[in-house]
N, C-alpha and C positions, 0 to 999 in steps of 0.2 A: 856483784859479778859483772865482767864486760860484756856487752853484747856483740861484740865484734867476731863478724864470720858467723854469726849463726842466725837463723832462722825463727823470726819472733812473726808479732804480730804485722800484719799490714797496713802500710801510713802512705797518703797519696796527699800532694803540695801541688798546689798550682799555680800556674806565674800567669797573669794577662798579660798579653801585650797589644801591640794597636791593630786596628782594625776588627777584632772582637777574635785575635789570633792567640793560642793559649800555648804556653808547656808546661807540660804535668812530670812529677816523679812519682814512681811508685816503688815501694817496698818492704821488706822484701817481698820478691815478685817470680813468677813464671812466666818469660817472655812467650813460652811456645801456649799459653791460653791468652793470647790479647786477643780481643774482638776486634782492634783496629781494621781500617782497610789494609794496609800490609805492616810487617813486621820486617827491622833489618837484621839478618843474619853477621855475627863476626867469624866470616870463611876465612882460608887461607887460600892462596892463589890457585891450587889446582881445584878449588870449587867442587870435590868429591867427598866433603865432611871428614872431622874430625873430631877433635875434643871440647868440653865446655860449651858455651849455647851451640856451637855449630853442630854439633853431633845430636843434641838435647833438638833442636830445630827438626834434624831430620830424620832421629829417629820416631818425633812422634808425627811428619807430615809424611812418612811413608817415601817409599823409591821413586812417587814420582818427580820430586824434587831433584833428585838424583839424575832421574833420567835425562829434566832439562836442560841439568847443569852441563852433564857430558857432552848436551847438544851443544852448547855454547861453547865450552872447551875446543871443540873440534874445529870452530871458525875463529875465533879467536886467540886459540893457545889459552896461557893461560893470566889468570887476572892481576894486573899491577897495583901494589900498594895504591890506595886513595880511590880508587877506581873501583865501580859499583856496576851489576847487571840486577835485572829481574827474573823472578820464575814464580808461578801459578804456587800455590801453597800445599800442596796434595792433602792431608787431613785435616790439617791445621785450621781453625776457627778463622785469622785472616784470610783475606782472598789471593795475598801476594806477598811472597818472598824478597825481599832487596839483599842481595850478597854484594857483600863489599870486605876490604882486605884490607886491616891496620895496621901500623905500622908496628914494625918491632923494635921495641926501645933499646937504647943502647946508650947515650946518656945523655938525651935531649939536644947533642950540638947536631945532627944528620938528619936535620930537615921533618924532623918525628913530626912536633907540632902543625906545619904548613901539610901535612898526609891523612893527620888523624882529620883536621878539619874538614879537608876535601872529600873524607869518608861521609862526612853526615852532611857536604852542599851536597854530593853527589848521590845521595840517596833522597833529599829533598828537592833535587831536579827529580829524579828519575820517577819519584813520586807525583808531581806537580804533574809533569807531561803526561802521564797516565790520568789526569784526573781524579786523586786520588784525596780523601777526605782529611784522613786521619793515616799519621807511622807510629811504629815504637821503635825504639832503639835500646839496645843491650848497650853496657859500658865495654865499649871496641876495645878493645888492647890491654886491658888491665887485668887479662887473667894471665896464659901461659907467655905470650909477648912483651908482658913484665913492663907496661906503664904505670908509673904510680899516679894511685886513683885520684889524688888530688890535684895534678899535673893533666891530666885526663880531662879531670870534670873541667878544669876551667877553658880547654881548650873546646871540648863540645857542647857546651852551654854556647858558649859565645858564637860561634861560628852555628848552630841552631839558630838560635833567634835573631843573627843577621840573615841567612839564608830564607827565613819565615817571613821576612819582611819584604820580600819581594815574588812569592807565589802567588797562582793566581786562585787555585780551589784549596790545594793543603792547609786547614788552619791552626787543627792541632796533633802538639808530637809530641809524645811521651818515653820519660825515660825509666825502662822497665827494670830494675837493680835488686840486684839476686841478695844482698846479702846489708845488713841497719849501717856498718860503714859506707857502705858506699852509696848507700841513699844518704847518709848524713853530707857527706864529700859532695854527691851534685847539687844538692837544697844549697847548702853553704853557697856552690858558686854561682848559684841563682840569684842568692839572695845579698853577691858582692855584685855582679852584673848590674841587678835594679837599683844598688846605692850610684855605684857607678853613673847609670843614665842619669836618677834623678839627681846628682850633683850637676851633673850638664846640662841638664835644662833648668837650672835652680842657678846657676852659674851668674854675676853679674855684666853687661856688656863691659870692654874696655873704655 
């Protein structure tokens, strides 16, 4: 019987990378129990929750996440695709929330890829400047936004561990993945990522 979509046991893969910087998958998983120091939220622009992690997020960090969100709402309107804020975590085991806004697929030629990436630089700034040790990351767009997951993974692997290569405290960041597809889907683009590098520096001079 296929495991896809459901709910099995828990499997966590770790990639090093340099400086002694890591990315981890974990799955299947509950983004809203990471211990991390923040966790990123996949909101939609009006930053007042909805469905899938975003609702799961705040229903179990309570209204005060809510509350911050409207603060910020109110100065800034509301949030553009790729584009990432913070808010305190109210119940929630992390100390910080990252809301950020993905894109919604439509058939990859409208810029999806160059958005979904800026979701996870922009939540590994926004981390970095905080001082902030450790994020997780939910797979952004691939639930009601209808990115396909393997179109996804390869774009937030890659744009992750280019992003990791240039912070100065963030070292590790985890991909927390609700369901054995889609933990299979980001490992895979991990583990084409690391061919990738090691062909290039395996590479002979011309």
């Amino acid at each position: 019987m296929s495991n896809r979509g459901q709910r099995v046991s828990e499997s966590t893969v770790r990639i090093a990378l340099d400086d002694g910087k890591s990315v981890e998958f974990s799955g299947p998983d509950d983004i809203t129990k990471e211990t991390t120091d923040a966790i990123v939220n996949a909101a939609n622009s009006s930053l007042l929750g909805g469905g899938g992690v975003d609702g799961a997020i705040h229903r179990a960090g309570g209204p005060a996440i809510l509350g911050e969100c409207r603060q910020i709402v109110s100065q800034i309107g509301r949030l553009p695709a790729g584009k990432a804020v913070i808010t305190g975590s109210g119940r929630l085991p992390a100390k910080y929330v990252i809301h950020t806004v993905g894109p919604v697929y439509q058939d990859g030629n409208h810029g999806e890829a160059a958005l979904l990436a800026s979701c996870h630089r922009e939540a590994i700034r926004i981390a970095d400047e905080h001082s902030l040790k450790s994020l997780s990351f939910p797979a952004i767009s691939t639930g009601a936004y209808g990115y396909p997951v393997s179109e996804a993974a390869e774009v937030a692997v890659t744009a992750v561990a280019e992003a990791l290569s240039s912070t100065k405290d963030l070292s590790i960041v985890r991909f927390v993945l609700f369901d054995v597809s889609t933990f299979h889907a980001y490992t895979l683009a991990a583990e084409r990522l690391h061919s990738r590098k090691r062909r290039s520096t395996t590479a002979p001079s011309p």
